[in-house]
Structures are given as C-alpha cells and as structure tokens.
C-alpha positions as CSV (number, residue, x, y, z in Angstrom):
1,X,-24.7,49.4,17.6
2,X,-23.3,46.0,16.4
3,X,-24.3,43.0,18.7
4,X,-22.1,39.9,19.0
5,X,-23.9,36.8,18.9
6,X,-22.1,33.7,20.6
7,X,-21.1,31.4,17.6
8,X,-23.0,28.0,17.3
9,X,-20.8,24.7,17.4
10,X,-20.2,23.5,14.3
11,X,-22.3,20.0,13.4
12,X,-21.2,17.7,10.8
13,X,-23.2,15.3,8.9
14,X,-21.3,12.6,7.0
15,X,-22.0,9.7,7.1
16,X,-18.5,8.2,6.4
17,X,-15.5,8.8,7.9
18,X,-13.3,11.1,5.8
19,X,-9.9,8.5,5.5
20,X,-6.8,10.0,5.0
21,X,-4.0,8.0,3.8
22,X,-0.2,8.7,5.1
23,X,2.1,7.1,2.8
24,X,6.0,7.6,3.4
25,X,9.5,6.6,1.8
26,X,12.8,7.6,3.0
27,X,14.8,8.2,-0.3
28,X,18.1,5.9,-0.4
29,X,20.5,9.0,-1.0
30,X,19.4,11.3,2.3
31,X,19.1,10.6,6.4
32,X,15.9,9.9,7.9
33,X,13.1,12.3,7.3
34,X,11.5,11.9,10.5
35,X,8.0,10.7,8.9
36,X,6.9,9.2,12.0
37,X,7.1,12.6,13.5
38,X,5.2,14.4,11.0
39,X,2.5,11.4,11.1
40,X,2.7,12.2,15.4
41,X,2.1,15.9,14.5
42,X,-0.6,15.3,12.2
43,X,-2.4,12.4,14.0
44,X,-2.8,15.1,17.3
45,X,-3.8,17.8,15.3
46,X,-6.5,16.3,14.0
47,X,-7.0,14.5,17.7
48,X,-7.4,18.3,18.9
49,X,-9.7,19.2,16.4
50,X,-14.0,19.8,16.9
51,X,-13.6,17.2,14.0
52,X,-11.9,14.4,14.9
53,X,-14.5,11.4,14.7
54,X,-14.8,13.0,11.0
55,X,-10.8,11.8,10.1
56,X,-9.2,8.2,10.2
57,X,-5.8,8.5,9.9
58,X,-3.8,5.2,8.4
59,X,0.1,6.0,8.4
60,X,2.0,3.2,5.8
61,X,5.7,3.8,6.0
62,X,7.4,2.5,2.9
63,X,4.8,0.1,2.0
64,X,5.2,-2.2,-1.2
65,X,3.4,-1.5,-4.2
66,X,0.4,-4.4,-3.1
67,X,0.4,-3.0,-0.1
68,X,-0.8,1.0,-1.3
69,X,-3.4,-0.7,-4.0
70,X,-4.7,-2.4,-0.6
71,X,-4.8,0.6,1.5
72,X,-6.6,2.6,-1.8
73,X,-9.2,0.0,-1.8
C-alpha cells in the first residue's frame, strides 16, 4: 500500500537576494521587440512564485555602456 504524505513548504536560506539583471536593446534594423512586455511577464512570474523575496528584478532598457558596469557592480 503506498501512503501519500502532504509535501512540506519549501524554506529557503540565503542570505542575499538572488539579483537578476534585465538588460535590453532594440536593434536599429527591426520594430520594437516588446522588452517591456517580456520584463512584465517575467517580473509577475517571479511575483507568483513561493520564492519571490529570493529574486530582485532590475530591468535596464538600452542602457549605455557606464550604465551596465554600474548595474554589474
């Protein structure tokens, strides 16, 4: 006989934040590539998730080249 046992919530146990770093161009030659919408999409999955105080999400669209060694750092 196989007995189900309820599954436990999942804990986490960092100490930092896991940062995740959205950086987007639209090349010159093609329309829009609607990054804002993928960064929306992403942004509330990770929102839904059991996870979420685990993720900071920082969206740069088309940043200069200062601007991404900032972000890195």
């Amino acid at each position: 006989m196989i007995q189900l046992v309820p599954a436990q919530p999942t804990t986490y146990t960092i100490m930092d934040k896991i940062r995740i770093l959205f950086v987007s161009a639209n090349p010159h030659e093609k329309g829009a590539l609607r990054l804002g919408e993928e960064v929306r999409v992403i942004g509330e999955a990770i929102s839904r998730s059991q996870a979420r105080d685990v993720f900071e999400l920082t969206f740069q669209p088309a940043p200069p080249m200062q601007a991404i060694s900032n972000a890195l750092l």
